[in-house]
C-alpha positions, 0 to 999 in steps of 0.5 A, a space after each residue: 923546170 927552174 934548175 933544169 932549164 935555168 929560166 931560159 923561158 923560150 924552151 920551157 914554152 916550147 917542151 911543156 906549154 905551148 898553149 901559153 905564151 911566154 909572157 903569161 908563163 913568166 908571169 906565173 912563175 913569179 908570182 907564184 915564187 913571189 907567194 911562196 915566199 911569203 908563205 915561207 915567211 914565219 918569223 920577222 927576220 924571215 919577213 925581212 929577208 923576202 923584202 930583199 928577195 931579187 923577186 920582190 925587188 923587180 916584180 915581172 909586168 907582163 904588160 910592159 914586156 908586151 909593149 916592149 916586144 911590140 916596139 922592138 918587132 916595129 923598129 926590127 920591120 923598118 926598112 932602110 929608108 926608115 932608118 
């Protein structure tokens, strides 16, 4: 899914899971990469380089996602007089 569709989670959801919701997808794939790597990992050097991974780095919080979906469906239903 990851080269063909480049991560572009919307129309993943739409072909193949609509059972699920994006954000539960998202937060499988990660950490499922995230345990991959790790067991890829056999030697130090290998270990130290998934401590740099992208992945290790910004880890994917479904629950702030969530919330910050929420917020951004709150400020897109104001109305004018709310501004």
């Amino acid at each position: 899914l990851d080269p063909r569709f480049d991560l572009r989670w919307i129309v993943i959801h739409d072909q193949f899971f609509a059972d699920f919701t994006v954000e539960v997808l998202k937060e499988r794939y990660y950490w499922s990469s995230l345990a991959l790597l790790k067991a890829r990992s056999v030697t130090d050097e290998d270990r130290q380089n998934v401590k740099q991974h992208p992945i290790m780095l910004t880890m994917y919080q479904k629950d702030q996602e969530t919330q910050r979906k929420r917020h951004l469906d709150l400020l897109w239903a104001r109305t004018r007089e709310e501004e």
